[in-house]
C-alpha positions, 0 to 999 in steps of 0.5 A: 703348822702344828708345833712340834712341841708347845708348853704353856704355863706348865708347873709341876710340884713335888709333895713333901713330908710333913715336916717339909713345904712341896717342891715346886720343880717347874714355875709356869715355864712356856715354849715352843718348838716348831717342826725341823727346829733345834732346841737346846735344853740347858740348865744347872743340875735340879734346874728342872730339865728331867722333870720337863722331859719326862713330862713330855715323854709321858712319865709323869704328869703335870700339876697345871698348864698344858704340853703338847706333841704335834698338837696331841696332849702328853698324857695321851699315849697317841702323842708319843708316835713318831717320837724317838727318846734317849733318857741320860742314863738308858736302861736297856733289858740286858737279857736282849741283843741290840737287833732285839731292842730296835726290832721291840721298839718297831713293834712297839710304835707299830712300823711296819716294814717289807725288811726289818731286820735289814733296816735295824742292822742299817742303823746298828752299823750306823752307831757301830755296832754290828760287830755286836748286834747278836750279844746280849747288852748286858755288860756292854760299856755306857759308850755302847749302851748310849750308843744302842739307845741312840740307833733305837730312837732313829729306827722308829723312824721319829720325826722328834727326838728328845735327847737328855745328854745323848753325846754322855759316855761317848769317844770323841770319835763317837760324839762326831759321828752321832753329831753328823747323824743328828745333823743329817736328821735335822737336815732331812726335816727333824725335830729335836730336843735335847739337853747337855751339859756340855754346852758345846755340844748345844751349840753347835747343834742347836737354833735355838736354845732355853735357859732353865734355873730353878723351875724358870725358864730364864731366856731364850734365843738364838747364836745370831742373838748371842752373837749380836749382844757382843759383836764388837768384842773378841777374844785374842789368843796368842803364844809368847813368853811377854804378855801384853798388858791386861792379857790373861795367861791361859796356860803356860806361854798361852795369853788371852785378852779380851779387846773390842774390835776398834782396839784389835789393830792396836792389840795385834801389833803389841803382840807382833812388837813383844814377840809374840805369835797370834793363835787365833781371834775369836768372837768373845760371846759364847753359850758359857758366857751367857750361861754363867752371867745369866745364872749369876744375874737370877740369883 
């Protein structure tokens, strides 16, 4: 089977003035992503997340090495069929309606369909946004700008989209409800790549994640893998006004320690004995903390 998407040894280098050496923003970074795969893009500000993108997308090119969508160079326009695109910050034609931007984007990947109109405005109700589906997105607020750029990518019927922070500006309501329809995409047998900050948003979505830090891509693995590293470590949170010794408070009458999982027993019972009322008992990896240590260690 043809990878959704496959970087090899990819490197881009900025020029500079000639009082300054280039920038080299990717170092020969590799992956790939196989078709109905999750991938999440993660990375500090300037890691080199955007430059990779827009290397995908066509915007710019490489300076060396290869990337390909479903088998097709980057730098051919045919690779971008079938691909739906939200960058972070959407720049929508502010003179257009958003009926007029998803019925531009099915002309423009050539879809042709017996209702178009009945199938832009499935997807503006969707992303809540019939109510406005004839006025003009200038004005519209960066919630509903996302969200019209979102309803955009999913209704030229992608079978991958490339997301760069496509939950920014939105409600909590909203992040749901655009998480549950990122699911259901996936579920159905789409691809997607995407890149967040927030790093909860990635894994609740992602199989698999890459970690990218100054132009090299650091690691790569999935939640059975991180959770693997630390499978006898938990987190135990617990409510009180005594704090049990080496716990943390988190915030006022909030206690938090870190035990390994022979020690919960014993744990528990210390803070049933102090009067104390146990919230919750939670794995003690996550994405931050491999996050924050893996920075920590390229450094």
């Amino acid at each position: 089977m043809t990878a959704a998407i496959a970087i090899d040894s990819l490197r881009k280098t900025y020029p500079r003035s000639l009082s300054s050496p280039p920038f080299e923003a990717l170092k020969g970074i590799s992956l790939t992503l196989e078709e109905g795969e999750v991938f999440g893009f993660i990375g500090p500000n300037g890691a080199g997340k955007s430059t990779t993108i827009k290397i995908l997308t066509g915007v710019m090119s490489q300076s060396s090495g290869s990337a390909t969508l479903f088998g097709i160079d980057v730098r051919e326009p045919e690779s971008r069929r079938g691909l739906g695109y939200v960058p972070e910050n959407p720049s929508l034609p502010d003179y257009l309606t958003p009926l007029e931007i998803l019925s531009m984007g099915l002309s423009l990947h050539q879809i042709k369909l017996a209702d178009a109109r009945k199938h832009c405005m499935q997807w503006l109700e969707r992303f809540e946004l019939a109510g406005v589906a004839n006025k003009v997105v200038r004005g519209f607020s960066k919630g509903m700008a996302q969200r019209t750029a979102l309803a955009h990518a999913m209704a030229v019927q992608p079978r991958l989209l490339i997301l760069d922070e496509p939950l920014s500006g939105l409600d909590p309501v909203g992040r749901r409800d655009v998480v549950d329809i990122l699911s259901e995409f996936n579920q159905q047998g789409g691809t997607i790549f995407l890149t967040s900050h927030v790093l909860h948003d990635v894994e609740r979505l992602a199989d698999h994640f890459g970690l990218i830090h100054k132009g090299e891509l650091l690691t790569t693995r999935s939640p059975q893998e991180l959770v693997a590293d630390q499978a006898d470590r938990y987190v135990v949170r617990y409510r009180g006004e005594m704090t049990v010794e080496d716990a943390e408070e988190v915030r006022t009458g909030l206690h938090a320690i870190n035990v390994c999982a022979a020690e919960l027993p014993t744990i528990l019972g210390k803070v049933q004995s102090a009067g104390g009322i146990v919230q919750d008992v939670l794995p003690a990896v996550s994405l931050e903390t491999v996050f924050f240590k893996t920075i920590g260690e390229s450094v």
